[in-house]
C-alpha positions in Angstrom: 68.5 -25.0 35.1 67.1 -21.5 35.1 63.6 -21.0 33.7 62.8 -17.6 32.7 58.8 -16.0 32.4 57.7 -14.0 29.8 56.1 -11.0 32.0 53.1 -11.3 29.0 52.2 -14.7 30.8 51.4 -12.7 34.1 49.1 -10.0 32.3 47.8 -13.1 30.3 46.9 -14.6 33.7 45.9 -11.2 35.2 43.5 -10.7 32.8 42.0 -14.3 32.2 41.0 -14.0 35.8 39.9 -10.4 36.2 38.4 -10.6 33.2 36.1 -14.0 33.9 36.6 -15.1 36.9 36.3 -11.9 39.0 34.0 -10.7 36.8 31.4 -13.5 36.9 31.6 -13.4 40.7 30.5 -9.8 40.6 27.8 -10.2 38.1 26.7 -13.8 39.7 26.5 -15.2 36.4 29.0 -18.7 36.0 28.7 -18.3 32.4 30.9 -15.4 32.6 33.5 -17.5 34.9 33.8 -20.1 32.4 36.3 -19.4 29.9 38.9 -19.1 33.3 38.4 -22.7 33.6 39.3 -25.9 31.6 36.6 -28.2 30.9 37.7 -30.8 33.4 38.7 -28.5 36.0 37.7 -29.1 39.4 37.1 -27.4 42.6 37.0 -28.1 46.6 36.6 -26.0 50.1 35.1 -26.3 52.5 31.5 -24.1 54.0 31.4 -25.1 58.0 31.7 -28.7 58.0 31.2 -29.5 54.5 33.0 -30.5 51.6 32.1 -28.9 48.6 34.0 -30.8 45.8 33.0 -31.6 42.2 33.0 -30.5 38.1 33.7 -27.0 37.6 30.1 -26.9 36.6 29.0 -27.4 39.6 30.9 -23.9 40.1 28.7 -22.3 37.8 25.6 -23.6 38.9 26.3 -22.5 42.6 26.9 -18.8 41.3 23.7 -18.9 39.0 21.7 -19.7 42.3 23.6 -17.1 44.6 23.3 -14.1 42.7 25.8 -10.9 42.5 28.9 -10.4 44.7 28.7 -6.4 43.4 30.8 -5.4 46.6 33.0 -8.0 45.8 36.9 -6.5 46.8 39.6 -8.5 45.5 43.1 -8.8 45.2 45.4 -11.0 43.3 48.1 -11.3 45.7 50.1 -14.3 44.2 51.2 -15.5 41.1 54.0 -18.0 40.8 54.9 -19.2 36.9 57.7 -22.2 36.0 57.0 -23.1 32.4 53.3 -24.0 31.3 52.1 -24.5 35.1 50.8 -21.6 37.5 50.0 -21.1 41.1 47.5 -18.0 41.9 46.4 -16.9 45.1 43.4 -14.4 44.8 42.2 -12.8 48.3 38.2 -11.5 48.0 36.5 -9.9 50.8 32.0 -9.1 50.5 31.4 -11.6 48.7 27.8 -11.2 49.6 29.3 -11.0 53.2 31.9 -13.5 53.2 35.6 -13.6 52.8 37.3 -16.1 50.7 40.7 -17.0 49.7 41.0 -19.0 46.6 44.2 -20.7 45.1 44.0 -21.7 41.4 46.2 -24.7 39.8 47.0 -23.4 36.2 48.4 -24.7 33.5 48.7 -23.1 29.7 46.9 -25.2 27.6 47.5 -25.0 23.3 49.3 -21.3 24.5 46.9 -20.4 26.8 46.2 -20.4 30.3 43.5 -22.1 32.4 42.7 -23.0 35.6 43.0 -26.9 36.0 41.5 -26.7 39.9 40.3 -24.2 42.2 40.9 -24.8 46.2 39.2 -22.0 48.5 39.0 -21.7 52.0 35.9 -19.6 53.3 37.2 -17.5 56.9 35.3 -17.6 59.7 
């Protein structure tokens, strides 16, 4: 069975996250990441030895503390579609000094997309 992807779901994506996600990094405000995420969503990584893993709140609450990534570089360098579920893989580099990759579960929800978890790895 061949499944095919309407190219509008890869702007659709492209532009949920760009336009929320990425931009509520830059600005440091969560508020502005939140229409990216479903209300249950979820996300884990790790910082040195530490799990961070909880709500998607928890997200926004972190960003509200830390303040703008305004040299934030980024690039969305993966995005995989089969039906109603997504895989993205977002590469960002100074975010206030670090470099992060993040990978995004998504799944489109009442015909639009959102991302269900977020996994990140922080590079040494």
């Amino acid at each position: 069975m061949t499944t095919t992807t309407d190219i509008n779901d890869y702007k659709a994506i492209t532009n949920l996250l760009t336009s929320h996600y990425l931009k509520g990094a830059v600005s440091g405000k969560g508020s502005e990441m939140k229409p990216s995420f479903h209300d249950d969503a979820a996300w884990y990584g790790y910082v040195g030895p530490d799990l961070v893993a909880g709500p998607i709140q928890t997200l926004y609450d972190w960003h509200d503390g830390n303040g703008a990534a305004t040299d934030l570089v980024f690039n969305i360098s993966k995005i995989e579609i089969v039906g109603t579920a997504a895989s993205v893989r977002i590469e960002l580099d100074n975010w206030k000094g670090s470099r992060f990759t993040d990978f995004f579960n998504m799944l489109k929800v009442d015909g639009k997309w959102k991302v269900m978890n977020k996994v990140f790895y922080l590079h040494p």
